[in-house]
MARDREN-817848 format. One line per field, with one value per residue (C-alpha): residue number from 1; residue in three letters; x, y, z. Coordinates in nm, 4 decimals, decimal comma. Example, Ala and Ser with C-alpha at 12.3 -4.5 7.8 and 13.67 -1.06 7.14 Angstrom:
k 1 | 2
r ala | ser
east 1,2300 | 1,3670
north -0,4500 | -0,1060
up 0,7800 | 0,7140
// end
This chain:
k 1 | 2 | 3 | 4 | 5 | 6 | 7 | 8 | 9 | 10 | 11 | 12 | 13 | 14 | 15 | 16 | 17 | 18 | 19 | 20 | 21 | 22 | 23 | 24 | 25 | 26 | 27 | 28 | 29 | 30 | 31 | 32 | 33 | 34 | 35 | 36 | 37 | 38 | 39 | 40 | 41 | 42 | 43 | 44 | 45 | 46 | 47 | 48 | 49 | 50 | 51 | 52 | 53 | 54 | 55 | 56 | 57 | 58 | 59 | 60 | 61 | 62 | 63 | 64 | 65 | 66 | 67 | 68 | 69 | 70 | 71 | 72 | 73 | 74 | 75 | 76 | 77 | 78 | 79 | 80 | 81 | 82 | 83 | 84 | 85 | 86 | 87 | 88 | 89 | 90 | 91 | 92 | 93 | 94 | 95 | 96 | 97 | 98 | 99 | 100 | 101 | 102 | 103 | 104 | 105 | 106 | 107 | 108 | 109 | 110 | 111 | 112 | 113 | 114 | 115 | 116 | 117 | 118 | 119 | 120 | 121 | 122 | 123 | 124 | 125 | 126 | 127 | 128 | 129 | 130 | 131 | 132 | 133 | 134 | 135 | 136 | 137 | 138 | 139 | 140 | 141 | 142 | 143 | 144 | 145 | 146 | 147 | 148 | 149 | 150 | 151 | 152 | 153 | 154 | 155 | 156 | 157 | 158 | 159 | 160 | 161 | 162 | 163 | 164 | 165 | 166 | 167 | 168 | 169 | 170 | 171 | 172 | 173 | 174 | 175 | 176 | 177 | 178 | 179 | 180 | 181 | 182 | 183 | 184 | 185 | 186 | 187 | 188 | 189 | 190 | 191 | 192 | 193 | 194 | 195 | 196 | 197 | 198 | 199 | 200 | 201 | 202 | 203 | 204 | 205 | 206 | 207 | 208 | 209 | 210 | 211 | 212 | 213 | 214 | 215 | 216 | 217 | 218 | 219 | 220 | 221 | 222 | 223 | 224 | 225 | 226 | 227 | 228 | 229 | 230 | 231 | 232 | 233 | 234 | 235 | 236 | 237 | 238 | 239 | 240 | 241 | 242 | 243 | 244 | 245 | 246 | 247 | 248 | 249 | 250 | 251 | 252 | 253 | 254 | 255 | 256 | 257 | 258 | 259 | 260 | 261 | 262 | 263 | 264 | 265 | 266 | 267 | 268 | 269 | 270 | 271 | 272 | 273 | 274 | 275 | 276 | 277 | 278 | 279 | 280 | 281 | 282 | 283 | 284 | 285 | 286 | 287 | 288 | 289 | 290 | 291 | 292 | 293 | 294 | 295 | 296 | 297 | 298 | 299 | 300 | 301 | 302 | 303 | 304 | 305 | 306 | 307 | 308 | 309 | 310 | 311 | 312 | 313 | 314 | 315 | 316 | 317 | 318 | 319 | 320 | 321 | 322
r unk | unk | unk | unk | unk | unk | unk | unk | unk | unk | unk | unk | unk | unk | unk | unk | unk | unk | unk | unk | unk | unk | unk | unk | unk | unk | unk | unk | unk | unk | unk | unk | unk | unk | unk | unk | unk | unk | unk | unk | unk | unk | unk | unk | unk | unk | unk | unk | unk | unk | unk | unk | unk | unk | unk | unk | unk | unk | unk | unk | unk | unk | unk | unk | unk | unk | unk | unk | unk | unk | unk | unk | unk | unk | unk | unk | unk | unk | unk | unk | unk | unk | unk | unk | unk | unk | unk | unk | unk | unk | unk | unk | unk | unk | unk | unk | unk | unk | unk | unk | unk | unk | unk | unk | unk | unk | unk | unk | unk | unk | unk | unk | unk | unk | unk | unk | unk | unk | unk | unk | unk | unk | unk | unk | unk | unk | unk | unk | unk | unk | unk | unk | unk | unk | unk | unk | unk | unk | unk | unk | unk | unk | unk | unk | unk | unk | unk | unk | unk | unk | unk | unk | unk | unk | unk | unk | unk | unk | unk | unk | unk | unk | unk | unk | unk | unk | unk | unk | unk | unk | unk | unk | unk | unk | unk | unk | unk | unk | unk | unk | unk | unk | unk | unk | unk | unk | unk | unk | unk | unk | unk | unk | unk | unk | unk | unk | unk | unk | unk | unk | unk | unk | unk | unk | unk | unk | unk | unk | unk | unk | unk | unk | unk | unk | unk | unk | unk | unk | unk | unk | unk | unk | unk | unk | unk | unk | unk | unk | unk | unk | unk | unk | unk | unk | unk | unk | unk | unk | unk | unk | unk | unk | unk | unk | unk | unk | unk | unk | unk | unk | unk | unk | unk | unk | unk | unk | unk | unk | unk | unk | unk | unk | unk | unk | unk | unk | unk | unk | unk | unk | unk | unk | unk | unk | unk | unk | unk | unk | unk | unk | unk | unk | unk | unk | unk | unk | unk | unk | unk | unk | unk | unk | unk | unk | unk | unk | unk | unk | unk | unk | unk | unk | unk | unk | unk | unk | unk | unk | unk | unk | unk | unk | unk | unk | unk | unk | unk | unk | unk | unk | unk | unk
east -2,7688 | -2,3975 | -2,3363 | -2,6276 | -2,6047 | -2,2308 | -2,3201 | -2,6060 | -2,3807 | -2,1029 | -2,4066 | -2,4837 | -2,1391 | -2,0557 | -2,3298 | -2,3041 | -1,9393 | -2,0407 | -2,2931 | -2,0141 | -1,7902 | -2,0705 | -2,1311 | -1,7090 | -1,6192 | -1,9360 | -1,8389 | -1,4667 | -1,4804 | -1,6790 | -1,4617 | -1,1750 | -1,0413 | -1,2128 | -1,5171 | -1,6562 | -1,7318 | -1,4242 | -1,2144 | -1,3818 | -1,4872 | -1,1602 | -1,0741 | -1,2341 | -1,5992 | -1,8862 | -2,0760 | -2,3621 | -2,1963 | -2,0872 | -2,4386 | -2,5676 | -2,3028 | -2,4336 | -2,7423 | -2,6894 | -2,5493 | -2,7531 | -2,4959 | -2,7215 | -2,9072 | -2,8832 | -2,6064 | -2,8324 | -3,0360 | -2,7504 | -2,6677 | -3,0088 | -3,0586 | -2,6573 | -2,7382 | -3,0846 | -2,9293 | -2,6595 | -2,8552 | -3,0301 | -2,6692 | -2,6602 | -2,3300 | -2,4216 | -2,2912 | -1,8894 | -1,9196 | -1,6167 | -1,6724 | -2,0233 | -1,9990 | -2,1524 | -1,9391 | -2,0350 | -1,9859 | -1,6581 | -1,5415 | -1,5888 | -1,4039 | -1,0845 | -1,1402 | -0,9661 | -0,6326 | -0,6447 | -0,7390 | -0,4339 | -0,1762 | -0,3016 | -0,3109 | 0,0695 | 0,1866 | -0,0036 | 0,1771 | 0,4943 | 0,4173 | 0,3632 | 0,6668 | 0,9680 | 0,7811 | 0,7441 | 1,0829 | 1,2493 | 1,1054 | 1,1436 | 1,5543 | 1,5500 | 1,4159 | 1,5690 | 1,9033 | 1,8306 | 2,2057 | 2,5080 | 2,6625 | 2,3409 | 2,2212 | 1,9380 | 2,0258 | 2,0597 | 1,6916 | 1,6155 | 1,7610 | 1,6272 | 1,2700 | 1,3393 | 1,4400 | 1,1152 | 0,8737 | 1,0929 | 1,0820 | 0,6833 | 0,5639 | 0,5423 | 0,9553 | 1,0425 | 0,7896 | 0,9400 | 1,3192 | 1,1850 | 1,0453 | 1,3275 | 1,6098 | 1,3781 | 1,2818 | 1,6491 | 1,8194 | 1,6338 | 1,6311 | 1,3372 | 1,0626 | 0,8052 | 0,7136 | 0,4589 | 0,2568 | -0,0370 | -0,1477 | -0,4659 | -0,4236 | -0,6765 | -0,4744 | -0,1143 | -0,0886 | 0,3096 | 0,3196 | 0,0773 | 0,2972 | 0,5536 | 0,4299 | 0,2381 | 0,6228 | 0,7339 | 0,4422 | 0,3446 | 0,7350 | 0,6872 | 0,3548 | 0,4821 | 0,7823 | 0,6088 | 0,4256 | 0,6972 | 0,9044 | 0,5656 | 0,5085 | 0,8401 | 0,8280 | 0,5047 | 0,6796 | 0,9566 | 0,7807 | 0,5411 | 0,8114 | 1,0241 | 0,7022 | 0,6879 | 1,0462 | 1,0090 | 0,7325 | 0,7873 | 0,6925 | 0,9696 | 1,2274 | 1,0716 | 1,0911 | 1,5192 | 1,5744 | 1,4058 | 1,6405 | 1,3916 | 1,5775 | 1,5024 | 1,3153 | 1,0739 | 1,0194 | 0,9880 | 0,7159 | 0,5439 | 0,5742 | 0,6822 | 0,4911 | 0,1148 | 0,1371 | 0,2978 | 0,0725 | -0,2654 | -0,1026 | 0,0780 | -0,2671 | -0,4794 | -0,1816 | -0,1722 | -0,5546 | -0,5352 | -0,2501 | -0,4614 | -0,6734 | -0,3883 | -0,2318 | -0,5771 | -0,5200 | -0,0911 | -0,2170 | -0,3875 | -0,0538 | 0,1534 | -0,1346 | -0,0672 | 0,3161 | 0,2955 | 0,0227 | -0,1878 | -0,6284 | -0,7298 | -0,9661 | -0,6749 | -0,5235 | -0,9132 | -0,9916 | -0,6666 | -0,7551 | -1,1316 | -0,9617 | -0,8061 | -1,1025 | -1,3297 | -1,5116 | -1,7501 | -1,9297 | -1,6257 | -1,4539 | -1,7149 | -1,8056 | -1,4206 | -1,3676 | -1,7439 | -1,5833 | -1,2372 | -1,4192 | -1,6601 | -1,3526 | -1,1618 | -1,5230 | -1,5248 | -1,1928 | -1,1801 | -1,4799 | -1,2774 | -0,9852 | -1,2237 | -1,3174 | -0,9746 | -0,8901 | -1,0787 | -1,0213 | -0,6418 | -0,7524 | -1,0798 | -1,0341 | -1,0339 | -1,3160 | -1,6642 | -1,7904 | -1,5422 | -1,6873 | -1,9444 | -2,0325 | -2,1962
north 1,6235 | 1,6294 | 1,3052 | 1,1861 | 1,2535 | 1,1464 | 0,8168 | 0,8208 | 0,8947 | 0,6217 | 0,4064 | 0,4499 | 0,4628 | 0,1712 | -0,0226 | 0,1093 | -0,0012 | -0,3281 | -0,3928 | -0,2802 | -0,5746 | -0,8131 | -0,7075 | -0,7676 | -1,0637 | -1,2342 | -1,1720 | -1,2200 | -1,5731 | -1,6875 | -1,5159 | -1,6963 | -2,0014 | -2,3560 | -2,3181 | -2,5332 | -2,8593 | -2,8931 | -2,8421 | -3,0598 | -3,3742 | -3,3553 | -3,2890 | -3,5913 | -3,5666 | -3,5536 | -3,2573 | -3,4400 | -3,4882 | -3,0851 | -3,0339 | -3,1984 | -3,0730 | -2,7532 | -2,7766 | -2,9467 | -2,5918 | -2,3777 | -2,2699 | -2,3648 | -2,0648 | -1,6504 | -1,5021 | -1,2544 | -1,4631 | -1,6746 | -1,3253 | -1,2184 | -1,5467 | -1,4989 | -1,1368 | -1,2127 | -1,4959 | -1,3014 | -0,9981 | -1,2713 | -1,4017 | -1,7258 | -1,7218 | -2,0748 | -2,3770 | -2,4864 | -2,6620 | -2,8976 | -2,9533 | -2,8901 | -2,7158 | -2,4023 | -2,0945 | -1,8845 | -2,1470 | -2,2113 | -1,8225 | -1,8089 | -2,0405 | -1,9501 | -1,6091 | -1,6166 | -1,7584 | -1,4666 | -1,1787 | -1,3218 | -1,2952 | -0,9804 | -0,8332 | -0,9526 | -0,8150 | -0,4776 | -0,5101 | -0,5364 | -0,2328 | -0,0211 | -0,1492 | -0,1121 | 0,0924 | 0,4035 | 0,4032 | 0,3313 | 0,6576 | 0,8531 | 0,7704 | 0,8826 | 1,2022 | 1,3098 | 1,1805 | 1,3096 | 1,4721 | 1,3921 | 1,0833 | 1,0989 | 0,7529 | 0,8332 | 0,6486 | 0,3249 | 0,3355 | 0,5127 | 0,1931 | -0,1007 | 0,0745 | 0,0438 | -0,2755 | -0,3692 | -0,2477 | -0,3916 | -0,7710 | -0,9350 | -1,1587 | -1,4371 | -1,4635 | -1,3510 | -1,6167 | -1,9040 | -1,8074 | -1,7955 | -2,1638 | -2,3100 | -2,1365 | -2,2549 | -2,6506 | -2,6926 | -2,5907 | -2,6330 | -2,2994 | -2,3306 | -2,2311 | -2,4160 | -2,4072 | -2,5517 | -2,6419 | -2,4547 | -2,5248 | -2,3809 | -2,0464 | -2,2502 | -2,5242 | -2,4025 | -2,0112 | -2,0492 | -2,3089 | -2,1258 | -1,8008 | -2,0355 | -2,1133 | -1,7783 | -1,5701 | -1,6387 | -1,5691 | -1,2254 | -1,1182 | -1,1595 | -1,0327 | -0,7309 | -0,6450 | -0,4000 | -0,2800 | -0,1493 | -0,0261 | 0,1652 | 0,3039 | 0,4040 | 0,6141 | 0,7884 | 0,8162 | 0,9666 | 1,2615 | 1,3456 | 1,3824 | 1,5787 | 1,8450 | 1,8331 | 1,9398 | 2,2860 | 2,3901 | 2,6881 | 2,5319 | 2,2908 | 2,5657 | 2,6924 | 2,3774 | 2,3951 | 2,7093 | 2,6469 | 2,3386 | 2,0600 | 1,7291 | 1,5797 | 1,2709 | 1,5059 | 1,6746 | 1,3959 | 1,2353 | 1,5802 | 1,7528 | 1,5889 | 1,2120 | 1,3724 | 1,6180 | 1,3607 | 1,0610 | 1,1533 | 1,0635 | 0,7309 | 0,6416 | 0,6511 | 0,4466 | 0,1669 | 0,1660 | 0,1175 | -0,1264 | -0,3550 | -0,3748 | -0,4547 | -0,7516 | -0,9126 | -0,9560 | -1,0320 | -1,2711 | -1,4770 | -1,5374 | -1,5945 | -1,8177 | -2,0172 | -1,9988 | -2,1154 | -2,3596 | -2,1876 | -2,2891 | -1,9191 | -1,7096 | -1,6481 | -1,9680 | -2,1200 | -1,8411 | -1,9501 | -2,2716 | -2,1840 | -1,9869 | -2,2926 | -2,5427 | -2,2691 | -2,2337 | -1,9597 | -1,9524 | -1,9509 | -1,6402 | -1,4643 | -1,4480 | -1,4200 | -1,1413 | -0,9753 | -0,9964 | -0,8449 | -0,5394 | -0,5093 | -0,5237 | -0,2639 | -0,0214 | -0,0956 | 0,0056 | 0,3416 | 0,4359 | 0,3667 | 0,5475 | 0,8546 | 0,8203 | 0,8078 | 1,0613 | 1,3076 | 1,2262 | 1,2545 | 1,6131 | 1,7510 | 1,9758 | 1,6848 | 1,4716 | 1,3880 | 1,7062 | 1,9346 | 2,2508 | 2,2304 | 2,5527 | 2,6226
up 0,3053 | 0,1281 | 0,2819 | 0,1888 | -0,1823 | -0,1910 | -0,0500 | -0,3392 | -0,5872 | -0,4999 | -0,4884 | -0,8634 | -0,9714 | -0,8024 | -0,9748 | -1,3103 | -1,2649 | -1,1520 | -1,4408 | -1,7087 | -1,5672 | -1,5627 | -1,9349 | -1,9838 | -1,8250 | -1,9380 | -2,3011 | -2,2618 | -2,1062 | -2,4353 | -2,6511 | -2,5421 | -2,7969 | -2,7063 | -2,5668 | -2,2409 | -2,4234 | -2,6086 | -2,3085 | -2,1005 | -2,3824 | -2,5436 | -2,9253 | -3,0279 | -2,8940 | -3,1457 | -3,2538 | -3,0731 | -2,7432 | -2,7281 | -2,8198 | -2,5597 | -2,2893 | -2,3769 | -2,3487 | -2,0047 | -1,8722 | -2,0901 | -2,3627 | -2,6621 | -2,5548 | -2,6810 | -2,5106 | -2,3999 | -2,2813 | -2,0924 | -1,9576 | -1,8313 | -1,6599 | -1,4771 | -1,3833 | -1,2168 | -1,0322 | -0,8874 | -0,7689 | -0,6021 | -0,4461 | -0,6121 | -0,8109 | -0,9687 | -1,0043 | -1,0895 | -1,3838 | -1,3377 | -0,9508 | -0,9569 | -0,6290 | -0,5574 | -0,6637 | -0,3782 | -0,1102 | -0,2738 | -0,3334 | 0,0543 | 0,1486 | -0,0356 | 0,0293 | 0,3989 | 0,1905 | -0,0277 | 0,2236 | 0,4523 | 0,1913 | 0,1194 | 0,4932 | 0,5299 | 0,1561 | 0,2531 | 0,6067 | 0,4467 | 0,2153 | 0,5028 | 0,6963 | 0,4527 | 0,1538 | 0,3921 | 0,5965 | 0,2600 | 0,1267 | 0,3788 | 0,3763 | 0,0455 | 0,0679 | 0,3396 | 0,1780 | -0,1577 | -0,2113 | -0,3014 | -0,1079 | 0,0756 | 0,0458 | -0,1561 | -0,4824 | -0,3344 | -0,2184 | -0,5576 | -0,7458 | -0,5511 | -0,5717 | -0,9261 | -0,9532 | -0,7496 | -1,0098 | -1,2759 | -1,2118 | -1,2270 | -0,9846 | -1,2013 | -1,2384 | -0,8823 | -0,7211 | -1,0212 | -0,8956 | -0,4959 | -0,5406 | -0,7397 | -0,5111 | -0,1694 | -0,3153 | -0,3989 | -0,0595 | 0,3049 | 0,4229 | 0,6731 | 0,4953 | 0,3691 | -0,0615 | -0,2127 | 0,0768 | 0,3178 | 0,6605 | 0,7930 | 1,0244 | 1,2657 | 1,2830 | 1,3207 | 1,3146 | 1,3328 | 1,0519 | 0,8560 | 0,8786 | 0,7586 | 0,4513 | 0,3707 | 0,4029 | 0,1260 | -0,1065 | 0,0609 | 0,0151 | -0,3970 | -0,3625 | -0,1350 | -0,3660 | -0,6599 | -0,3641 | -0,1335 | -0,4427 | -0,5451 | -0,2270 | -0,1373 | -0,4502 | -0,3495 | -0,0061 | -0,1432 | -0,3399 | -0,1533 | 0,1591 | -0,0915 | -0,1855 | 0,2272 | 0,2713 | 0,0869 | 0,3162 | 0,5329 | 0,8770 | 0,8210 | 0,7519 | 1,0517 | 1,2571 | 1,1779 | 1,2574 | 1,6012 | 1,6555 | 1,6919 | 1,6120 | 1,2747 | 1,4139 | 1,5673 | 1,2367 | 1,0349 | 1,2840 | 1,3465 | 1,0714 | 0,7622 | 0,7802 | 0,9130 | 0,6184 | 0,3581 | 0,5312 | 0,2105 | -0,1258 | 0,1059 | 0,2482 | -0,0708 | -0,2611 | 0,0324 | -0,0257 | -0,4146 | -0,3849 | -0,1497 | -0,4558 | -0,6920 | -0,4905 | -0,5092 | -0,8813 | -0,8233 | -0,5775 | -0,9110 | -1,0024 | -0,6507 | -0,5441 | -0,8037 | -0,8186 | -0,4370 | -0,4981 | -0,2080 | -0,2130 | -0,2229 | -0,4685 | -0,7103 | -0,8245 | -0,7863 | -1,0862 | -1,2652 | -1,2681 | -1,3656 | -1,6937 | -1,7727 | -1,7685 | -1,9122 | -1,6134 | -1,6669 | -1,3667 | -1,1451 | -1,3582 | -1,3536 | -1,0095 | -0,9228 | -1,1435 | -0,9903 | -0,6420 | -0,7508 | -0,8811 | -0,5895 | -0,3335 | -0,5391 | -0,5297 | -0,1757 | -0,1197 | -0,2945 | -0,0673 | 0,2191 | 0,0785 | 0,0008 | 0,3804 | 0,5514 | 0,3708 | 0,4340 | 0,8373 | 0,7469 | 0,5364 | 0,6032 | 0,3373 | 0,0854 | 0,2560 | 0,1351 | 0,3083 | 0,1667 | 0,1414 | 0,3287 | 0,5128 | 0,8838
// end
């Protein structure tokens, strides 16, 4: 019955959340300057040739009414129609989306990979001439620099000077896994940078509130080797506040990879909803920005659930009693 209701409850958050960005993005996109018509005719088409571009779409129409008529069509999983490819939206979100989700997997990948280790080496070396400051400061610098002037520097420094890998170009994981990893290194590695310098902070503290714990004073005195009580002791009690910022991260590259997609040129979701901003493109906007939000609800429901397998005592059942 606990689960039950909990599983009710995310339900109804999750929608309510869902309608509120429906409600924002469909605003926002015709609040932004130049509207659909004058983007697309130019600033020298006639009031009677926006006028009748709009009414071609259904612009000319109450907003409220423009929104009713969106909302029903998407709980009915029609997305609508591109306006500048006049392509479905759906059809095309799904086909991008395998671009996106693989730069993601391989950013999150290298999150886990260096993040982790990197935080773990400095807390345990958190002392004088202990190494830790060096991890301390290129953490720092990791959050410090956006993905926007990293990926710029990446592409200039790799289009001047053949170092092997490919910029500016994509080949299909069907096609040519080995030439697709090619070209997707570099943009996970800018995408992946905030994320291992966030992560190996997290890693870092919550090792550090791990170290003060009695069973690991304990675990010294009995002479166990300090590889055995990092992996038995310190990571599997350290492993919750890592897990559920991996999780929340995997959200947040979804929205850097807007901005390396388009750095890198790559087809996926994110520089297809870049360009969509650009041409005023509600349809595509607002179904990219839907699917953002549903993938982030999605994912803090997972999180919620490995976590409490990782900590019964902070799962969904918590306190339940036999």
């Amino acid at each position: 019955m606990r689960l039950l209701m909990w599983w009710s409850g995310r339900a109804l958050s999750s929608a309510a959340t869902l309608l509120g960005v429906s409600v924002l993005i469909f605003a926002a996109v015709r609040m932004m300057p130049g509207g659909f018509a004058e983007t697309v005719l130019g600033p020298f088409a006639t009031a009677e040739q926006e006028a009748e571009l709009a009414a071609r779409y259904g612009l000319d129409q109450p907003v409220l009414l423009q929104y009713g008529h969106w909302l029903a069509a998407v709980g009915g999983g029609d997305f609508g129609v591109s306006m500048i490819s006049r392509q479905p939206v759906g059809a095309e979100l799904l086909a991008r989306l395998p671009i996106t989700a693989e730069l993601t997997v391989l950013a999150v990948a290298a999150s886990a990979l260096f993040g982790v280790p990197l935080g773990v080496l400095t807390a345990v070396r958190a002392r004088p001439g202990g190494g830790g400051a060096a991890g301390r400061l290129l953490s720092g610098l990791g959050v410090s620099v956006p993905e926007f002037v990293l990926g710029s520097l990446v592409v200039f420094v790799f289009s001047r000077h053949a170092l092997g890998l490919e910029v500016g170009s994509w080949v299909p994981l069907t096609q040519d896994p080995a030439a697709n990893l090619a070209t997707m290194v570099l943009p996970a590695a800018v995408l992946s940078v905030f994320a291992i310098s966030v992560t190996a902070r997290t890693t870092r503290d919550a090792v550090m509130g791990v170290l003060v714990e009695p069973y690991v004073t304990a675990a010294v005195g009995r002479g166990e080797s300090p590889w055995f009580i990092v992996r038995h002791h310190i990571l599997r009690n350290a492993a919750t506040p890592v897990v559920t910022l991996l999780g929340t991260i995997t959200a947040y590259l979804l929205g850097g990879a807007l901005i390396v997609e388009h750095v890198f040129n790559l087809p996926g979701v994110g520089s297809y909803i870049v360009q969509a901003v650009g041409r005023r493109d509600y349809a595509v906007v607002q179904a990219g920005v839907l699917l953002a939000a549903a993938v982030f609800i999605v994912m803090n429901v997972l999180i919620d659930l490995l976590v409490g397998v990782l900590d019964p005592r902070l799962g969904v059942l918590a306190g339940r009693r036999s």
